[in-house]
VOGU-3710 file (C-alpha; in Angstrom, 3 decimals, decimal comma):
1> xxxxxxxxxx> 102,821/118,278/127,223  101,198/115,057/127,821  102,970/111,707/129,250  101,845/108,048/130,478  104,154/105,355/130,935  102,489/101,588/130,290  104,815/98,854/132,292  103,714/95,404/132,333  103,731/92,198/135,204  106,270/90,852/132,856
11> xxxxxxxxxx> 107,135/90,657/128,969  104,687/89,685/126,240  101,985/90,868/128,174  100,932/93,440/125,268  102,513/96,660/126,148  103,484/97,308/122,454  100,381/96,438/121,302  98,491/98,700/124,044  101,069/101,682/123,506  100,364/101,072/119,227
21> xxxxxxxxxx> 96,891/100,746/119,826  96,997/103,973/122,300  98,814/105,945/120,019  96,703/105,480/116,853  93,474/106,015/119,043  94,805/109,633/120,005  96,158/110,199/116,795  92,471/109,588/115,511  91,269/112,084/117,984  93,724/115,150/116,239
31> xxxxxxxxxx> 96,373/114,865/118,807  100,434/115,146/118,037  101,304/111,596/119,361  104,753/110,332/119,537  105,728/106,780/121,049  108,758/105,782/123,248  110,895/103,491/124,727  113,807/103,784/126,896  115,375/100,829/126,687  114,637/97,664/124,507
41> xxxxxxxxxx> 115,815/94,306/123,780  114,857/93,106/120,235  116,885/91,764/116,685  113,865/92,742/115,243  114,934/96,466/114,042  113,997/99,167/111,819  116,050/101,884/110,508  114,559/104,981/111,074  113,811/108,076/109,215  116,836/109,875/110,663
51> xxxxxxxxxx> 118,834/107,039/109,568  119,704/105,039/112,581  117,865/102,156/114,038  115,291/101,405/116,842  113,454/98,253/118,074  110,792/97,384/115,754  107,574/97,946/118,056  108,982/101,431/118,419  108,826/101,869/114,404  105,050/100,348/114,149
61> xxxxxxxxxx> 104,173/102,973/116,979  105,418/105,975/115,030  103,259/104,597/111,735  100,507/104,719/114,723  100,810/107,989/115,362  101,017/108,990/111,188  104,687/110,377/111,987  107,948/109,569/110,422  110,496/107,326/113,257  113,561/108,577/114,900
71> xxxxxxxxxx> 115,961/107,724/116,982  115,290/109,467/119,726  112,246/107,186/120,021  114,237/103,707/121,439  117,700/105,720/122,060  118,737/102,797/124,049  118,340/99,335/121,798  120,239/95,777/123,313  120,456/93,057/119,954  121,544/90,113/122,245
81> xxxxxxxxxx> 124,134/88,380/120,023  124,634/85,171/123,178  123,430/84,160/125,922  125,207/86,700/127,952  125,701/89,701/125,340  124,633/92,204/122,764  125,469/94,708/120,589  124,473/97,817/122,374  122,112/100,715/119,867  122,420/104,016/121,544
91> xxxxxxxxxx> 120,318/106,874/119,828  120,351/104,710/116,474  124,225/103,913/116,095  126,496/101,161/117,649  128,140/101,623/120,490  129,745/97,665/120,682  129,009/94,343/122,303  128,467/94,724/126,129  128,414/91,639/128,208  124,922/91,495/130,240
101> xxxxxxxxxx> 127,594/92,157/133,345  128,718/95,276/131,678  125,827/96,653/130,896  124,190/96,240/134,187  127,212/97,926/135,662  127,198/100,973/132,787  123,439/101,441/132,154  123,141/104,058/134,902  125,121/105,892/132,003  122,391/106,032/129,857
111> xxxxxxxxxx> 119,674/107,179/132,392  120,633/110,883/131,238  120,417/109,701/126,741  117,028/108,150/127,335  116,133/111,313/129,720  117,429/113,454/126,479  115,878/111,859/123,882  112,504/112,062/126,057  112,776/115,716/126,241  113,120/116,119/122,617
121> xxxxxxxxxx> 109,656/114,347/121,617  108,587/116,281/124,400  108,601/119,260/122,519  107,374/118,443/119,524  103,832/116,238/121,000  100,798/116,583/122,743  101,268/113,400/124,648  104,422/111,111/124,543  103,276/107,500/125,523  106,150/105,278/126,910
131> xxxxxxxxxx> 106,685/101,852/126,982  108,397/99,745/129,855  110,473/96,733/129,704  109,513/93,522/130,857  108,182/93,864/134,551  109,051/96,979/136,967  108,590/94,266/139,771  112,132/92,547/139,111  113,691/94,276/141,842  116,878/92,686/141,699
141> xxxxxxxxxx> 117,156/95,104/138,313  116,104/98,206/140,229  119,113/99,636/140,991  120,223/101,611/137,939  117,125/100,830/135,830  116,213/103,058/133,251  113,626/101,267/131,430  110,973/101,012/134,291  110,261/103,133/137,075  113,665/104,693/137,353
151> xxxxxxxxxx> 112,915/106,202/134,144  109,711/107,012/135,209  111,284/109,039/138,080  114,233/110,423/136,112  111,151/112,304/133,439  108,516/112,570/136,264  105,505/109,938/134,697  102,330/108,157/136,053  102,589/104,688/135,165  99,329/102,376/134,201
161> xxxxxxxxxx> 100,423/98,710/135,258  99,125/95,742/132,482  98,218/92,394/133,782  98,164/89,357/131,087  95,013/87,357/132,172  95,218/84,935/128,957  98,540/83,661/131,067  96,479/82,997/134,344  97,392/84,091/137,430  96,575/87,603/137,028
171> xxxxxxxxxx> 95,679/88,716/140,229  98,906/87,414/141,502  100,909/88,958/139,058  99,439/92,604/139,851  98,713/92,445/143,464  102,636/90,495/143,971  103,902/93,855/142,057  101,601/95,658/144,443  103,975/94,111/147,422  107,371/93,787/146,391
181> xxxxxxxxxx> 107,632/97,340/144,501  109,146/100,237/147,099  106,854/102,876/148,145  108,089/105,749/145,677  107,546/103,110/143,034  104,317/102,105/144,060  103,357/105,488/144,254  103,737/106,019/140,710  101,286/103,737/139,097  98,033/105,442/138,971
191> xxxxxxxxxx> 96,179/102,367/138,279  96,023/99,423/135,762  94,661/97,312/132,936  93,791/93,887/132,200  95,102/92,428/129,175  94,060/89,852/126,612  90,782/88,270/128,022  88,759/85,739/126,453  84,689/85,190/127,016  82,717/87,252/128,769
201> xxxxxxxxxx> 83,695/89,842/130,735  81,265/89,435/133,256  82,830/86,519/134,737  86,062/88,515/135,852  83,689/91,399/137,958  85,081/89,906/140,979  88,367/89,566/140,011  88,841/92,748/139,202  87,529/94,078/142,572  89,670/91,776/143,949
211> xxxxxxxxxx> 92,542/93,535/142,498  91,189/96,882/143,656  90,946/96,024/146,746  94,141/94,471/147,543  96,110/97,353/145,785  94,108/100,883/145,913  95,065/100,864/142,468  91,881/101,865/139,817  90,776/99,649/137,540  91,136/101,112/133,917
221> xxxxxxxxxx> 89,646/98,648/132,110  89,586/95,043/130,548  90,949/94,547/127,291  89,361/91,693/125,039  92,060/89,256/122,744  92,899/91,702/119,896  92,485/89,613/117,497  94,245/92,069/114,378  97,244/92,052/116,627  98,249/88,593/114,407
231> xxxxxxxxxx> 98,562/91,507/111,163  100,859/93,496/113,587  105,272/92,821/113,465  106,230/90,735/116,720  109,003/92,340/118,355  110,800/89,550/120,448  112,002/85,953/118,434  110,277/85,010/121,571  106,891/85,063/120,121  107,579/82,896/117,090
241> xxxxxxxxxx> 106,186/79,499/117,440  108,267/76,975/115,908  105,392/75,221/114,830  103,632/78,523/113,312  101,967/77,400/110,052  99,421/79,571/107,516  99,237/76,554/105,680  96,000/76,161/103,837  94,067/73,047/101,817  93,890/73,441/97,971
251> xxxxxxxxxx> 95,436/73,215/94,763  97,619/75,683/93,742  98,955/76,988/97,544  103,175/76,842/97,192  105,246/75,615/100,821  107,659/78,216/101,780  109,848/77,822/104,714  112,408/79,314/107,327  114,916/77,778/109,729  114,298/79,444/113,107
261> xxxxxxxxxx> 117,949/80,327/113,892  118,872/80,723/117,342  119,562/84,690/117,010  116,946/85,222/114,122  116,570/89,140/113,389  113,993/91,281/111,407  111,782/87,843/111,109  108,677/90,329/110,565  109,932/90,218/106,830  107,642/87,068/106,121
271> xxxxxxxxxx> 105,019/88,702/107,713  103,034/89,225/104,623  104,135/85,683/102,949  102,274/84,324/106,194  99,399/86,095/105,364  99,121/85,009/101,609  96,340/83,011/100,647  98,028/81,130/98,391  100,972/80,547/100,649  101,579/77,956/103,575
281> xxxxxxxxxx> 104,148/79,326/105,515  105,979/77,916/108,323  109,053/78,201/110,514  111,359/75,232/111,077  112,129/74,475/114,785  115,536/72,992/115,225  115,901/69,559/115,369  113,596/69,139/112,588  114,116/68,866/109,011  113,397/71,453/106,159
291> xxxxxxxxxx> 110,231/69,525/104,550  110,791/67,751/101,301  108,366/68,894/99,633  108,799/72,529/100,204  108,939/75,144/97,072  110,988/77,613/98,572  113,677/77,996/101,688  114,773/81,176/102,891  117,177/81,551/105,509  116,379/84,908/107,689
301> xxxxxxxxxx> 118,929/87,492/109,094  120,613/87,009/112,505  122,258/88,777/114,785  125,311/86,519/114,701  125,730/84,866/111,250  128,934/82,888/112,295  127,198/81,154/115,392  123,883/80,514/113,084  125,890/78,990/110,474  127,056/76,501/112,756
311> xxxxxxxxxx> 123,959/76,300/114,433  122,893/75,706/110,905  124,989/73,188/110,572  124,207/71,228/114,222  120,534/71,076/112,863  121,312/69,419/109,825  119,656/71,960/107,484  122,557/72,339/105,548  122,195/68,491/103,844  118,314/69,461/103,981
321> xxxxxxxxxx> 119,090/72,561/101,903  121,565/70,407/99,313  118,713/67,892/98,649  116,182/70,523/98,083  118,365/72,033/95,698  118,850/68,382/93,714  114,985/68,190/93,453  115,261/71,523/91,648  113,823/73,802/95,254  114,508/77,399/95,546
331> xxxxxxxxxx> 116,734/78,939/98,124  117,036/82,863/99,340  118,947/84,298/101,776  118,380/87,367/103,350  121,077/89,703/104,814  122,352/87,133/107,211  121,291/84,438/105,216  122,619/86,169/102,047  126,172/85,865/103,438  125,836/82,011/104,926
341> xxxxxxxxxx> 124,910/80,661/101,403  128,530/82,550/100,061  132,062/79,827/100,106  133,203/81,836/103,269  132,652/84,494/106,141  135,130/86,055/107,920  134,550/88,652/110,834  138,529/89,778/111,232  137,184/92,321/113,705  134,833/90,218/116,570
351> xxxxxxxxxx> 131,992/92,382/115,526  129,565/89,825/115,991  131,375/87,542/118,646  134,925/85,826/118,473  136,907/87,148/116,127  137,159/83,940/113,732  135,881/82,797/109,909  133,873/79,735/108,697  133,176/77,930/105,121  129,472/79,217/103,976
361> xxxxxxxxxx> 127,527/77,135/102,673  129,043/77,621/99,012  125,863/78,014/97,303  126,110/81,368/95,641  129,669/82,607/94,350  130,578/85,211/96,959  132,578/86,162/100,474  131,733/88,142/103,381  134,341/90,359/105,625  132,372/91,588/108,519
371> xxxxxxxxxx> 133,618/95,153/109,358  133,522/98,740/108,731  130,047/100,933/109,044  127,193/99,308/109,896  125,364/99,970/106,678  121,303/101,734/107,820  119,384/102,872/104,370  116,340/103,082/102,953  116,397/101,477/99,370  113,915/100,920/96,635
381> xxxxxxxxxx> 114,481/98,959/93,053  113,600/95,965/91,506  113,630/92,332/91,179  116,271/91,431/88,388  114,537/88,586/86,938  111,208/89,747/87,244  110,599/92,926/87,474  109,032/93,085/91,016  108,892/96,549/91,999  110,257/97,121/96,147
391> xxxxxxxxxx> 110,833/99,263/99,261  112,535/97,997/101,826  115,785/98,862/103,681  119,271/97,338/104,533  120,859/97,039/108,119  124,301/95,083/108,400  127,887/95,461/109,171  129,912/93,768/106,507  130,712/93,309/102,382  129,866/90,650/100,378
401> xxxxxxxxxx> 131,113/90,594/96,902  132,161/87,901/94,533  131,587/86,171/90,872  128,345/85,590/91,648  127,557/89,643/92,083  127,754/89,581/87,985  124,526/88,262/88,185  122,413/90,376/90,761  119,260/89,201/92,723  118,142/92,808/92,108
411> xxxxxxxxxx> 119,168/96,139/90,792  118,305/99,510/93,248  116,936/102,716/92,122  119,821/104,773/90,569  120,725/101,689/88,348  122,698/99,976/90,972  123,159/95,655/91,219  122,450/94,440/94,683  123,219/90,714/96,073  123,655/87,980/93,787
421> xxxxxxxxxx> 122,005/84,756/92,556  123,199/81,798/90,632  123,510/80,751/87,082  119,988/79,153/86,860  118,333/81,600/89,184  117,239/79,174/91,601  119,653/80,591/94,558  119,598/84,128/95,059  120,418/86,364/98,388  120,784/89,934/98,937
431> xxxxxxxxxx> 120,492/92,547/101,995  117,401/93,853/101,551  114,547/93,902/104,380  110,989/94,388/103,814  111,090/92,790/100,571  107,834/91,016/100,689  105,575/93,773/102,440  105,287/94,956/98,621  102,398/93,683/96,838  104,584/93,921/93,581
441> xxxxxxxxxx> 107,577/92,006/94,661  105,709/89,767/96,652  103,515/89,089/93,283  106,031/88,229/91,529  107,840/85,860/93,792  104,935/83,724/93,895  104,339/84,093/90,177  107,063/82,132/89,697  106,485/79,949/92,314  103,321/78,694/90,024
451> xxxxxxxxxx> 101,017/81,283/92,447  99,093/84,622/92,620  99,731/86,857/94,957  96,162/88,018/96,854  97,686/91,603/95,907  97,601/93,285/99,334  100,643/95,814/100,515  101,284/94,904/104,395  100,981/98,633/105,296  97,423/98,646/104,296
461> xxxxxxxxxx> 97,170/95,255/106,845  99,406/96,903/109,775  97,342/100,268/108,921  93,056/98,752/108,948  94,546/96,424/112,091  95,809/99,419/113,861  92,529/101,220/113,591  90,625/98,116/114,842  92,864/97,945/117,624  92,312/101,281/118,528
471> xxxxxxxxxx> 88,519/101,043/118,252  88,448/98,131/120,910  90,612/100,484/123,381  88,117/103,095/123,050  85,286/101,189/123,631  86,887/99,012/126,584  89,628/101,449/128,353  88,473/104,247/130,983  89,616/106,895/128,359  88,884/110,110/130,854
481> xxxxxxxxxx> 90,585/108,484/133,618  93,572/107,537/131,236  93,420/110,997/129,793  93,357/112,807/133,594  96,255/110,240/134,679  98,713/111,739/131,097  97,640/115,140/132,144  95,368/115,350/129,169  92,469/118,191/128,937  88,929/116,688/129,224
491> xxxxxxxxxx> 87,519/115,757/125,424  83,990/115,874/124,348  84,628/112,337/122,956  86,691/110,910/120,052  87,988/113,699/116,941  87,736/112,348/113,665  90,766/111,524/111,705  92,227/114,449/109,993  91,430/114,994/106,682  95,166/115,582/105,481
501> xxxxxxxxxx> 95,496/112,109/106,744  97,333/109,986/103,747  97,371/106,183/104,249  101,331/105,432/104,220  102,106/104,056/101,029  105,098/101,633/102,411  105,669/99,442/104,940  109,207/98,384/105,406  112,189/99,672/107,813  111,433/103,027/107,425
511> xx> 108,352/104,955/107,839  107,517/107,628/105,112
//
């Protein structure tokens, strides 16, 4: 078995995209590919095919490689729920809320899951690329890490270091790894890559030596802006500008809009709204107002619904959401969402921070008790009112029931009534993810927001980009020297794409 370990100067540098991109490209070539990640940070989850859940960029890697998600693939997932916690994912279930002080003093613990789970894709792959965490360079984290070079050491991998040039500084950012990492650490990296460059490549010859030079390390290539990374999930709320906008001039396009809450999760679901012709989609930075003149709201999931509802509330969006209603707007609110627009919320139990319950927003009939299971499923079904075919999945701790569930946003294979909306249908909410990355569902939310729908399921985006993605790598990467450095055996040049290959019919939490 083959391994290689991408780490990064820092985070957001594109090691997810590099390790998706990676994995398709040897997936292409007839290789058993599996992705993985030690440790993540993320609210942007998926539930997996063994029914637990793992960061997000974890679950577009697997549809990389054409192979169903597991666990095993993130076993160690951090959902930060504060400023100084999270709820802590260990090999797809809940283990609790950890304080960042806690888990820096227990996370040694975990050295020996992440070393197990890495063993078991092991087995079953050709080559296992894994994914670092932020920067290995941090070496006030060092001591007990797990997601940079001290799992590196733990499963014995060469590491390939990635430099973001489209941040500047570059040079600095690889050669100041170069000095501050031990020797043993240093050791490891077997050379590095140059991310997201703009122009011509010419212009950075010198650079590039530079880097050689200072650091012995070899230079593995320069990687141009991937542009069909923008059809690709963002992992970290990070990413999202607050000022993101698809919007487009024309009669006929419909305004749909989402508050950016403070712990927004599983914000990829208006991935393929943003990506509607017809549709100008935007997120709402706090301290501004929801736009008057927008057709539709929807308030996302969170991580923490209590402290977003009253973050809500600080913003102001919750008088912006009662006028839109009295010009006759919609509203939908997913999972987190869902529960804010209910008359209460109660979490008896501290599972998402203080133990304590608020007044919702009293828009939709309903209560929520936090508590019990955390609910991880795969569901399919169908848009009550209009017939919108889905497949998406549900991940939350908590009931929600009510009134208001007499009249469901949606009814699930098997016959059974999901979420709830109100009298005139205007206000719905419900727990399903991945709603929208159905062309059917999708088309027939816009139908009756007075719009067509351009028809397109988001796997067959996330699926062309992927293979774009991986094209650029292969035509810009050192691929024998990246193949010697995994351990790989020498190819005669790229294998064609197997001809069992099926095109995943689904893109949602869970990968078929």
């Amino acid at each position: 078995m083959a391994g290689l370990m991408i780490q990064g100067c820092g985070s957001d540098v594109g090691k997810s995209t590099l390790v998706a991109g990676l994995c398709r490209l040897f997936a292409n070539r007839g290789l058993t590919v599996r992705p993985f990640k030690p440790q993540n940070m993320s609210n942007n989850a998926a539930v997996t095919a063994d029914g637990g859940e793992i960061g997000r960029a974890q679950a577009l890697q697997a549809i990389a490689c054409r192979t169903p998600s597991s666990v095993h693939m993130n076993p160690v997932l951090l959902k930060p729920q504060s400023e100084a916690g999270a709820q802590v994912i260990v090999q797809g279930r809940m283990e609790g809320s950890w304080s960042a002080r806690d888990f820096q003093a227990r996370k040694s613990a975990l050295l020996d899951v992440a070393v197990q789970s890495w063993r078991r894709l092991e087995a079953e792959a050709d080559l296992v690329l894994v994914e670092g965490a932020g920067s290995p360079a941090e070496t006030n984290l060092r001591q007990g890490d797990i997601a940079n070079m001290g799992f590196a050491h733990a499963a014995d991998l060469p590491v390939v270091l990635v430099g973001d040039i489209n941040r500047g500084h570059v040079i600095a950012a690889l050669v100041g790894a170069y000095a501050v990492l031990a020797s043993p650490d240093r050791d490891r990296i077997q050379g590095f890559i140059i991310n997201k460059f703009r122009g011509d490549p010419r212009l950075f010859d010198e650079g590039r030596a530079d880097i050689v030079g200072r650091t012995g390390w070899p230079d593995l290539g320069l990687v141009p802006w991937l542009a069909p990374a923008a059809a690709l999930p963002a992992e970290d709320g990070a990413t999202i500008s607050a000022t993101r906008s698809t919007a487009r001039v024309g009669s006929g396009c419909v305004k749909i809009v989402a508050p950016l809450l403070s712990r927004i999760a599983n914000f990829d679901d208006f991935d393929a709204l943003a990506q509607e012709p017809a549709v100008d989609f935007s997120f709402v930075a706090p301290g501004s107002a929801l736009p008057g003149d927008a057709d539709l709201v929807i308030l996302p999931g969170t991580k923490a619904t209590l402290a977003d509802l009253a973050f809500l509330r600080a913003q102001g969006w919750d008088i912006d959401l009662r006028a839109h209603i009295r010009r006759g707007g919609r509203v939908m609110g997913v999972c987190g969402g869902y529960q804010m627009l209910g008359r209460r919320i109660a979490d008896p139990q501290g599972i998402e921070g203080p133990i304590g319950e608020a007044a919702g927003l009293g828009l939709l009939d309903v209560d929520t008790v936090l508590g019990g299971t955390k609910m991880l499923r795969p569901v399919r079904g169908r848009l009550s009112r209009s017939g919108g075919v889905f497949c998406g999945y549900e991940m939350h701790v908590g009931e929600t029931a009510g009134p208001a569930c007499a009249t469901p946003w949606a009814i699930l294979e098997g016959g059974t009534p999901h979420g709830a909306a109100s009298p005139d249908g205007l206000i719905v909410g419900g727990y399903v993810h991945g709603l929208f990355a159905e062309a059917s569902a999708r088309g027939a939310l816009l139908a009756e927001l007075g719009a067509t729908s351009d028809g397109v399921d988001q796997s067959a985006r996330v699926d062309e980009a992927l293979d774009q993605i991986a094209e650029s790598l292969e035509q810009n990467l050192d691929l024998a020297a990246l193949e010697r450095i995994a351990g790989l055996p020498p190819t005669s040049g790229a294998r064609k794409r197997p001809s069992s290959y099926i095109r995943p019919h689904s893109y949602s939490g869970i990968i078929p």
